[in-house]
N, C-alpha and C positions, 0 to 999 in steps of 0.2 A: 427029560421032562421040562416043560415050560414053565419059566420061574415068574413071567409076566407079560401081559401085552397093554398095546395103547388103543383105546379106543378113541372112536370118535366122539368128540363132544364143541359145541359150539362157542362157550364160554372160557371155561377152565381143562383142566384135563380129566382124562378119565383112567383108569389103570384096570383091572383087571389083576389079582393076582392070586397065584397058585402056593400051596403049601400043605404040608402032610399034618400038621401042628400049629398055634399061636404064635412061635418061635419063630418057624421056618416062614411063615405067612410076614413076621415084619421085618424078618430080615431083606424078602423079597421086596415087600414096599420100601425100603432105606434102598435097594437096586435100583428098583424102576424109579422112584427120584432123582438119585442120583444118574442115572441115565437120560432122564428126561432137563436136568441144567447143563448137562456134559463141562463139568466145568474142570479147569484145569487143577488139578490136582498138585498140593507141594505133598514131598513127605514126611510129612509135622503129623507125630500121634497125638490126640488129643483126647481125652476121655473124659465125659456126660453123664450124670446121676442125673435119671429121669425118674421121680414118684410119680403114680397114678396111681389110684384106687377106683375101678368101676364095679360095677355091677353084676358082669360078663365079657363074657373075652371078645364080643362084639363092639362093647363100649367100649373095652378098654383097647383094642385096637386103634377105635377110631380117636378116643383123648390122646393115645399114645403119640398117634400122627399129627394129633392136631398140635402138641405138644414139640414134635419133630418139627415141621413147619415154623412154627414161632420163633426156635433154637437156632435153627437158621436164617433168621433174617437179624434176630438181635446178633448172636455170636459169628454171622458171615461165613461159617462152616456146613459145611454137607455131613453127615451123619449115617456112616458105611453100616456097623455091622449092630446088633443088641447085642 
């Protein structure tokens, strides 16, 4: 099963992604990010308390990542698994 694809888009990117659940759904978006910076990886664990509170698992996917995003440009880390 396909855990993600890149679409086409002009600006930013675009992701597409598959998931049986909310779980599996952002685990797949934290992949196709980290797929899409390909960055080199040390192996330093690091472990992120993210709160969100939305409304639906629609909003809160998308705060979650908006949230993921942010975390990585202040903390300089990629963010693998929820």
């Amino acid at each position: 099963m396909k855990r993600f694809i890149f679409l086409p888009h002009t600006a930013d990117i675009k992701i597409r992604v598959y998931g049986k659940n909310i779980e599996e759904i952002i685990n797949n978006s934290l992949l196709a990010l980290k797929n899409f910076w390909k960055p080199k990886l040390r192996k330093t664990k690091v472990e992120k308390k993210i709160n969100i509170k939305s409304k639906n698992e629609t909003d809160l996917l998308i705060d979650f990542l908006s949230e993921v995003l942010a975390q990585t440009y202040i903390e300089k880390a990629i963010f693998l698994k929820f």
